[in-house]
C-alpha positions in Angstrom: 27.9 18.8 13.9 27.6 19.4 17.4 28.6 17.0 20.4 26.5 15.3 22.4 25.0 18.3 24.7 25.5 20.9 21.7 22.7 22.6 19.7 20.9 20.8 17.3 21.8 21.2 13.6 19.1 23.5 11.9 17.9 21.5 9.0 17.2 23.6 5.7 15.9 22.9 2.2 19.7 22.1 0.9 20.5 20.1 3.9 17.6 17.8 4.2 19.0 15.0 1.6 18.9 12.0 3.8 16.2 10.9 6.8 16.5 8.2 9.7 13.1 6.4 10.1 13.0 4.6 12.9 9.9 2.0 12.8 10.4 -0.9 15.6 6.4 -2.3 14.2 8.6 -3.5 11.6 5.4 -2.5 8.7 5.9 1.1 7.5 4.4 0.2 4.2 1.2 -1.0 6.1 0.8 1.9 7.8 -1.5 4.5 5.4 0.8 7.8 7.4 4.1 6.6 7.3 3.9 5.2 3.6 2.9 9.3 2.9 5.6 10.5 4.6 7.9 7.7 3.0 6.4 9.3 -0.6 6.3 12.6 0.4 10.3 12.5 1.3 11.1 10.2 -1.8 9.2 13.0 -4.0 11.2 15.9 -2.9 14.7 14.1 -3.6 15.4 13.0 0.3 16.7 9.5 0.8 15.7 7.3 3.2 17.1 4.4 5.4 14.3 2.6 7.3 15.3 0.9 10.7 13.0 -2.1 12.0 12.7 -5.8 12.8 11.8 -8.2 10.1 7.9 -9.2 10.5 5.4 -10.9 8.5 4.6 -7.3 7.2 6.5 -6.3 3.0 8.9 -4.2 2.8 9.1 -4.2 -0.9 12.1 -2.9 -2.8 11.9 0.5 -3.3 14.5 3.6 -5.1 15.6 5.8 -2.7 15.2 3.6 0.2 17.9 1.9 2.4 16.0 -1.3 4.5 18.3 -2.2 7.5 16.3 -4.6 9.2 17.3 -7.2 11.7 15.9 -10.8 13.2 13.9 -11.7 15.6 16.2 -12.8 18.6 18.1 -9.3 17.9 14.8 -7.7 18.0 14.0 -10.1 21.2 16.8 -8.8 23.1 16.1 -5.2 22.8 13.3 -5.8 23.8 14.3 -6.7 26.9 16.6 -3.8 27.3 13.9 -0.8 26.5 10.7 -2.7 27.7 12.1 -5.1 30.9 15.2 -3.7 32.1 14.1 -0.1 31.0 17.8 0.7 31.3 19.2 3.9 30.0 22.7 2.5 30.2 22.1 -0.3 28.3 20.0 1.5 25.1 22.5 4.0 25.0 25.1 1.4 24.3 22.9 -0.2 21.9 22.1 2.6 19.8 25.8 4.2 19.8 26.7 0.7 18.9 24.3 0.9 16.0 25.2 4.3 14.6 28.8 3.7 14.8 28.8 0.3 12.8 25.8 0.5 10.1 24.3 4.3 10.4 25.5 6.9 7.9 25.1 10.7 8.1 21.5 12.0 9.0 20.0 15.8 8.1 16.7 14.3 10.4 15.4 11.2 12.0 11.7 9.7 12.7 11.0 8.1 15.7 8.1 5.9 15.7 5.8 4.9 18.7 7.5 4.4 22.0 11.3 2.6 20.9 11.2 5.1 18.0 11.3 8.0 20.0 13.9 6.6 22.7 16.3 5.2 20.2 16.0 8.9 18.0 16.3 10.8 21.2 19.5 8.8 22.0 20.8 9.6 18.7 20.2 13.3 18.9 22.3 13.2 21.9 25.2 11.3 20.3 25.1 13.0 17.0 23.1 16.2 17.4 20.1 15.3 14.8 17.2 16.6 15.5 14.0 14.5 15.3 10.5 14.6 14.9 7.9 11.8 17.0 5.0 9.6 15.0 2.5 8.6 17.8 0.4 5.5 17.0 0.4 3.9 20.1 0.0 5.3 23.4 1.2 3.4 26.7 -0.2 4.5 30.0 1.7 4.3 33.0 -1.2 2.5 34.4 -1.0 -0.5 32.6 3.0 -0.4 32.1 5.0 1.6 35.1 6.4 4.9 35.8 9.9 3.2 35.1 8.8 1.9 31.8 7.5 5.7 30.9 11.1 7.3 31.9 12.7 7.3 28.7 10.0 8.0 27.0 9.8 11.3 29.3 13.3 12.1 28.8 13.3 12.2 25.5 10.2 13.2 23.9 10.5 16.4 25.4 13.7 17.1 22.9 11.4 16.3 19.7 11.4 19.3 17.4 7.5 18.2 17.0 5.1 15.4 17.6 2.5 14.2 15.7 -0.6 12.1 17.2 -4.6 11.3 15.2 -6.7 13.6 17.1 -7.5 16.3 19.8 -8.4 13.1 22.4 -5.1 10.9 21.5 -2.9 14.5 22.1 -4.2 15.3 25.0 -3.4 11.8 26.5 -0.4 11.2 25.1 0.6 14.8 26.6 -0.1 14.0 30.1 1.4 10.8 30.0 4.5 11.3 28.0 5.0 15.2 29.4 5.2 16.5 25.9 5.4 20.2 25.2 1.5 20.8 23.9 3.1 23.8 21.4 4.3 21.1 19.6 2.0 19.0 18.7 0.7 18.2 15.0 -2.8 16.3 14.1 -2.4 14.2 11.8 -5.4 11.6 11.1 -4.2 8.0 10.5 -5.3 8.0 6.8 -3.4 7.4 2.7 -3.5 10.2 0.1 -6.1 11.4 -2.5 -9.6 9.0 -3.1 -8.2 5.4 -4.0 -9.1 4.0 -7.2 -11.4 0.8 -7.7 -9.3 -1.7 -9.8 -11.0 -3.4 -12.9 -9.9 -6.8 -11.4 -11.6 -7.5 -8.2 -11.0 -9.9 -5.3 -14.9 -11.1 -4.9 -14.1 -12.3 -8.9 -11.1 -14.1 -7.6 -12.5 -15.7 -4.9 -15.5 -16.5 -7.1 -18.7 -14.3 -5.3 -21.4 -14.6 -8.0 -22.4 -11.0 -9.1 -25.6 -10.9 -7.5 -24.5 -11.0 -3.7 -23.3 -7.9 -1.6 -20.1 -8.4 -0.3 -18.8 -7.0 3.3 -15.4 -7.1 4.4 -13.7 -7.5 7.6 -10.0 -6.7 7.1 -7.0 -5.8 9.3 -6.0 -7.5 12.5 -8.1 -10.7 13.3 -7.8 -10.8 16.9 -10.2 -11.1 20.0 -9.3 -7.2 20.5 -11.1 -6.5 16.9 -14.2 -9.2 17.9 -13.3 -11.0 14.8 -14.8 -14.6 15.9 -18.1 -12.6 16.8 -18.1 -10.7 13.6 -17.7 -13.7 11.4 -19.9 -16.2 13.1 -22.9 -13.1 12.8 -22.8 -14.1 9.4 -25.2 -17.0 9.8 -27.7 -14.5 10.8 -26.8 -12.1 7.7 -30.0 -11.4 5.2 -29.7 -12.3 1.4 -27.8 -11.5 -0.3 -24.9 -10.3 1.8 -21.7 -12.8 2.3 -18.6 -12.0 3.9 -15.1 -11.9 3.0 -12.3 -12.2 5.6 -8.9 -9.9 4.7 -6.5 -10.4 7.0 -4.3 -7.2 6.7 -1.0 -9.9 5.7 -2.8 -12.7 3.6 -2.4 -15.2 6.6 -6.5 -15.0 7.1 -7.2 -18.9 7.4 -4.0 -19.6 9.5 -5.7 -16.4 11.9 -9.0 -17.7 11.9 -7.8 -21.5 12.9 -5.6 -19.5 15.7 -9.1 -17.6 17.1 -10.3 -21.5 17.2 -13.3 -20.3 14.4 -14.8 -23.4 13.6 -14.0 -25.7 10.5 -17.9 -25.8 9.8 -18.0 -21.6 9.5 -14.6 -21.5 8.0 -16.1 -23.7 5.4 -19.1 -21.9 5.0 -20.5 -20.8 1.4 -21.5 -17.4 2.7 -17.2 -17.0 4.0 -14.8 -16.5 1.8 -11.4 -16.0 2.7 -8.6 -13.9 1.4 -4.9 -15.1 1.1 -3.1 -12.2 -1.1 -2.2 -8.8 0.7 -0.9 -5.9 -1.4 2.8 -4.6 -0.6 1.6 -1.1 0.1 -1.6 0.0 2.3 -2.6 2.6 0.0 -3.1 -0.1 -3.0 -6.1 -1.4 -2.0 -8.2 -0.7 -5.5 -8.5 -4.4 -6.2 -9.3 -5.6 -2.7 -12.2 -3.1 -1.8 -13.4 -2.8 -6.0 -16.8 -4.2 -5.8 -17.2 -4.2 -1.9 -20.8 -2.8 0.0 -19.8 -2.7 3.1 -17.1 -2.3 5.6 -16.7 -3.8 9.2 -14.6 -2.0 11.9 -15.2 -3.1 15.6 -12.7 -2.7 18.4 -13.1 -4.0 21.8 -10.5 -2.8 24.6 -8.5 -5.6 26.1 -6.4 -4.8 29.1 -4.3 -7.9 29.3 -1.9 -5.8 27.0 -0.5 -2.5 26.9 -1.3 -2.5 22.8 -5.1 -3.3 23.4 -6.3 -1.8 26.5 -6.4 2.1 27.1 -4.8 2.9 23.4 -8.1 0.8 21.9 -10.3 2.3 24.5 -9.1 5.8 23.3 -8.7 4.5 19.3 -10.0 8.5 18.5 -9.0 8.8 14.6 -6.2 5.7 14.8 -8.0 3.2 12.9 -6.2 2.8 9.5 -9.0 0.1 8.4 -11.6 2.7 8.7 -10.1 5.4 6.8 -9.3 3.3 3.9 -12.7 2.0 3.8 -13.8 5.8 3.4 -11.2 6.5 1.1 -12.5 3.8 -1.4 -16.3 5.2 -0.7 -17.2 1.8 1.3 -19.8 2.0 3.9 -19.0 1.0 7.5 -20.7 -0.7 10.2 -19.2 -0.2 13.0 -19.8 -0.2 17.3 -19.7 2.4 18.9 -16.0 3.9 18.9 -15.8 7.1 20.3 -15.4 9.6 17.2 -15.4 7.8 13.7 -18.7 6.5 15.4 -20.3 10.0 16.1 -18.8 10.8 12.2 -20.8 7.9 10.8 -23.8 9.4 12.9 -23.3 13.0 11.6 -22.0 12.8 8.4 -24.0 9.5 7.2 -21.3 7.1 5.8 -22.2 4.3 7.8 -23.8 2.7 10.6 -23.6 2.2 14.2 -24.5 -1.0 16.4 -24.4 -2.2 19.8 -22.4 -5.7 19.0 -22.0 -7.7 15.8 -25.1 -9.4 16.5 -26.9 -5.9 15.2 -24.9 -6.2 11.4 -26.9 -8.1 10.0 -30.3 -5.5 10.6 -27.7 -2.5 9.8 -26.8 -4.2 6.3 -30.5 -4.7 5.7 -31.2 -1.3 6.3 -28.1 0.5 4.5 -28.4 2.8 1.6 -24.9 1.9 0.1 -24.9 4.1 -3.0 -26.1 7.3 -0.5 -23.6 6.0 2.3 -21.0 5.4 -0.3 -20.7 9.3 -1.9 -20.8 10.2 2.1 -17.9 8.2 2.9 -16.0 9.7 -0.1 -16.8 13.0 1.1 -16.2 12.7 4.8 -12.7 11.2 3.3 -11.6 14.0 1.4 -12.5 17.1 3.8 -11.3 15.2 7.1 -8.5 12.5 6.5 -6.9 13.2 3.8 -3.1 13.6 4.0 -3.0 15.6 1.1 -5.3 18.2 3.0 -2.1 18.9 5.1 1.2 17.7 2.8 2.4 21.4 2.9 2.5 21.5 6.4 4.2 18.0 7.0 7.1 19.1 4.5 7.4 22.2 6.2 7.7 21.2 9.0 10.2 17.8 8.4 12.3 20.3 6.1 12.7 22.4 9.0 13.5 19.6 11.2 10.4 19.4 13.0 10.2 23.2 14.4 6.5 23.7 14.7 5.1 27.4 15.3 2.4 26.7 17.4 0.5 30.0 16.9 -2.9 29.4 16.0 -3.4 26.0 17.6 
């Protein structure tokens, strides 16, 4: 191994046996890429040790898999070193602190999003490990500051590779991170293979009688996703269509109450309201089985870093909306930039101005036709299985990515 300023390791099919993931979101299974990447490695015979702050968000028990999480005020305090102080100093200290008391011996690491990539870059410096870069959300100097974006410049450009949603997303996060554009990797935010409807269904649970059509809002439920619009449209729904609220943890009446929704429409007999969330984001068979329609809107809010540019610019980063389409659901949608020129083009949906307009798109939607388009749309543009070859390559090479051809 070299030093600190050495060359890095070159990772090969005998030496990749154990892998760093570095996820400070703290809900890798919840995220449809990195839960592929997690099987993908786990398949081949690599270990993993996962690095993140407890959340609301499972991490369920899984061979093969080292969880070393940590709290809340541990996770508060870093957050003050990469995001306030944005002090080198100081997160080098932190993470040589880290990899000399509980890290073991790495062939690779994963940095995730911003913290991710610093903390990984740090450690390749240390310890010589090279390390690839998941992008899933993008900060702009704009809305943060150029000091904030320094250690994100010094480091990404060491990544062996970097891998980002779409041709819009790379080209931003290029220009704002400085990242070497021979390196990149697209990689839509989507699960592997079609998913499988499960005989036992939530509408049965939460007792929808047969005849109605069901649509689904699921995911975050937040002012940034127009979730209060979106449900209180529902009053204005045609027969038979009711709604069911999945918030992407189970906590959906708790997020409703926080979005001050009132009692009257939380009450409502054409709401129902889902409490259970699956462990993994790519088991959604019994959540979406018997499901018409899906409802994706995103509304850019620039009081945040997380919600203003990076939702103006979603491109193909909507997890919601690819598992819809992996399940055959229709989606109703506004008007999002590219999955809303897909659902134009290749017919798996709708698009409306506001929520006010889903209740006319539902009337209107051919969900059988819609449906088989959403499957297909799924399988020859998302799925990760279309490109598992070329992820493993390039992780069992520790991220080198021959650009030719891109």
């Amino acid at each position: 191994m070299r030093g600190s300023r050495g060359i890095d390791r070159q990772v090969t099919s005998e030496s990749l046996k154990h892998v760093l993931l570095i996820h400070t979101d703290g809900n890798t299974f919840n995220n449809p890429t990195l839960k592929c990447i997690v099987d993908l490695l786990l398949e081949r015979g690599v270990q993993i040790t996962i690095r993140y702050p407890t959340t609301r968000a499972p991490m369920p028990a899984t061979p093969g898999v080292r969880f070393l999480g940590y709290g809340q005020l541990y996770r508060r305090f870093k957050s003050i070193v990469f995001d306030r102080l944005c002090s080198l100093r100081l997160a080098r200290l932190l993470v040589f602190l880290e990899s000399t008391i509980i890290y073991r011996e790495f062939d690779l690491i994963i940095g995730v999003d911003r913290q991710g990539l610093i903390e990984a870059g740090i450690l390749n410096r240390l310890k010589g490990v090279p390390f690839v870069f998941f992008s899933f959300e993008i900060m702009f100097e704009s809305e943060t500051s150029s000091r904030y974006k320094t250690l994100e410049r010094i480091f990404g450009r060491r990544a062996r590779c970097w891998l980002v949603q779409d041709e819009e997303r790379a080209a931003l996060l290029e220009e704002e991170n400085g990242l070497d554009s021979h390196r990149k990797v697209l990689l839509p935010l989507a699960s592997k293979g079609l998913g499988t409807k499960s005989q036992r269904r939530l509408r049965d649970t939460l007792g929808i009688p047969a005849e109605k059509r069901v649509a689904m809002l699921m995911g975050s439920i937040s002012s940034w996703s127009m979730a209060s619009e979106v449900i209180l449209s529902s009053e204005f729904w045609p027969e038979p269509w009711v709604l069911v609220v999945h918030e992407r943890y189970g906590n959906t009446k708790e997020a409703m109450q926080a979005m001050n929704i009132p009692e009257n429409v939380i009450q409502s007999d054409r709401i129902f309201l889902s409490q259970d969330a699956p462990d993994h984001t790519d088991d959604m068979g019994s959540v979406l089985a018997g499901v018409d329609a899906g409802l994706a809107f995103y509304r850019p809010e620039y009081r945040s870093a997380y919600t203003g540019k990076n939702i103006e610019h979603i491109g193909l980063a909507s997890g919601k909306i690819s598992t819809f389409l992996r399940y055959g659901v229709p989606v109703v949608m506004n008007d999002i930039g590219q999955y809303a020129h897909l659902a134009r083009t290749q017919g798996f949906g709708d698009v409306v101005d506001d929520p006010a307009g889903i209740g006319d798109a539902l009337a209107n939607l051919d969900c059988d036709n819609a449906s088989q388009k959403a499957l297909i749309t799924f399988s020859e543009r998302f799925d990760f299985q279309n490109q598992e070859e070329e992820i493993w390559g390039l992780l069992l090479e520790g991220g080198r990515h021959n650009a030719a051809g891109d």
